[in-house]
N, C-alpha and C positions, 0 to 999 in steps of 0.2 A: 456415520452417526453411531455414537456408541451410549457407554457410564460415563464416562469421562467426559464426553463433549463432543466436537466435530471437529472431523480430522480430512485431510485432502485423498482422494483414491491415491493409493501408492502404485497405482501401475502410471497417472497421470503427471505424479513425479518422477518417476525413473525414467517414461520417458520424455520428458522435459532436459532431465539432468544428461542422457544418451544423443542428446542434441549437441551436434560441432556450432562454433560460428554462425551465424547468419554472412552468407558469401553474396548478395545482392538485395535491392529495397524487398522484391517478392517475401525472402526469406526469413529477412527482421522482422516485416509485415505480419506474416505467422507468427513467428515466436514473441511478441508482442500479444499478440490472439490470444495466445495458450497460457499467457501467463495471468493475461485482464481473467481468465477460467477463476484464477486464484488470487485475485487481488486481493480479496478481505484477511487473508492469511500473511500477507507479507510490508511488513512495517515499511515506508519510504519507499513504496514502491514509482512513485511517480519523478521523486527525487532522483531516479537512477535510472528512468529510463527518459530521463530530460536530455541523456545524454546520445542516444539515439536519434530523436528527433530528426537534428537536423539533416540526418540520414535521408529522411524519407521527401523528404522537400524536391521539389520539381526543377531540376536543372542544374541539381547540387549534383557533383559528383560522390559517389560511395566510395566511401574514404575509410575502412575500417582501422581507425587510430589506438591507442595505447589507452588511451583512458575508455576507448567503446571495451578495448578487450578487458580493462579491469571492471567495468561495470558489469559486462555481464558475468565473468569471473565472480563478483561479490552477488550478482542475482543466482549463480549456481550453490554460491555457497547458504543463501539465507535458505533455497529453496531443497537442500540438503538436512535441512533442522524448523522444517515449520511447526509452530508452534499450536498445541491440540486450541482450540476455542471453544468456550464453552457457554449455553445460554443462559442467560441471566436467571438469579434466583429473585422472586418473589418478595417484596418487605425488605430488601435491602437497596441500599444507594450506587448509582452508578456512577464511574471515576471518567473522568473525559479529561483527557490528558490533548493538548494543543501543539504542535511544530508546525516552524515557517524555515525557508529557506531561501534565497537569492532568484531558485529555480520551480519547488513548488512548497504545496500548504496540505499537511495531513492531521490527521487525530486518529487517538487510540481509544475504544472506549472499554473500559475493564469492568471488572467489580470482586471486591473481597468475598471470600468464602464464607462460611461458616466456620472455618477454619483460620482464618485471619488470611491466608495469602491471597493474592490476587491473581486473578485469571484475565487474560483477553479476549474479548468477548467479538469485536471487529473493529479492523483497522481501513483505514479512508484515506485515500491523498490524491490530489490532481496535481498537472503541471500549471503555472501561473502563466494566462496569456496577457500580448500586448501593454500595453501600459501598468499591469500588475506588476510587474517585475519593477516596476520604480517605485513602489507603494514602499513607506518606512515599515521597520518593524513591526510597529502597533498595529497599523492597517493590516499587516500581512495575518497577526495573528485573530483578530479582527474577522478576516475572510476565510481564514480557517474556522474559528468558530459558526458561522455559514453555511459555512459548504458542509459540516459535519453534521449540522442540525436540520440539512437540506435531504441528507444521504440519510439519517438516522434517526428520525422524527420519530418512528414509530418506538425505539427504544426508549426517548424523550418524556413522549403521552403516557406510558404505561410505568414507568418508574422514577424517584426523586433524582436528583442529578448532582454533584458534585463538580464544578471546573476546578482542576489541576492545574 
């Protein structure tokens, strides 16, 4: 926590980023752990580790394929540039920005400066279970706004709100 906002310990990024593969379910298991430490900091995080999943499943064989290596290749890379967050200012509106995907449902909630740019203030995504995954667009986005206002109510109550 700083002037600026709030930022991730950099020793719990590097050694995040010093971390090889996950070589069996144990070790996905962890690194999955380590990274829910940081999830308000990392946009779509749910969306990327949907691809894990079926890893951890019981009787599946561990299969580390090309798209597990470039997911977490693309989770090294976001977790290489996280983004400072900062909390929200007082008398201004906040921006609540919605995403669905095939695989899950996130939101970003922001808010303009005094300065005119915008800051990220926390980011939210789950994986969509069970029958979710057949829900149309609307619905998905629908369930995003839900889960966002399930996760972040308390930013809700205290300041006006904007959907994006």
């Amino acid at each position: 926590v700083h002037q600026r906002g709030i930022d991730v310990d950099p020793e719990k990024t590097r050694a995040l980023k010093s971390l090889s593969p996950p070589k069996n379910p144990k070790e996905l298991k962890s690194f999955m752990g380590r990274l829910s430490y940081i999830r308000r900091f990392i946009p779509g995080l749910a969306a990327m580790m949907s691809t894990f999943t079926p890893l951890l499943k019981k009787g599946q064989p561990y299969i580390w394929s090309k798209e597990c290596q470039e997911a977490y290749q693309q989770v090294q890379q976001l977790i290489a540039r996280l983004p400072t967050m900062r909390a929200p200012t007082p008398g201004f509106p906040l921006k609540l920005y919605l995403a669905a995907t095939n695989t899950a449902v996130g939101a970003l909630l922001a808010q303009d400066s005094r300065e005119g740019e915008e800051s990220p203030i926390y980011y939210v995504s789950r994986q969509l279970k069970g029958a979710e995954t057949r829900y149309p667009k609307t619905e998905l986005l629908c369930l995003a706004l839900v889960y966002a206002a399930q996760r972040l109510r308390h930013y809700f109550l205290a300041h006006k709100l904007q959907l994006v």
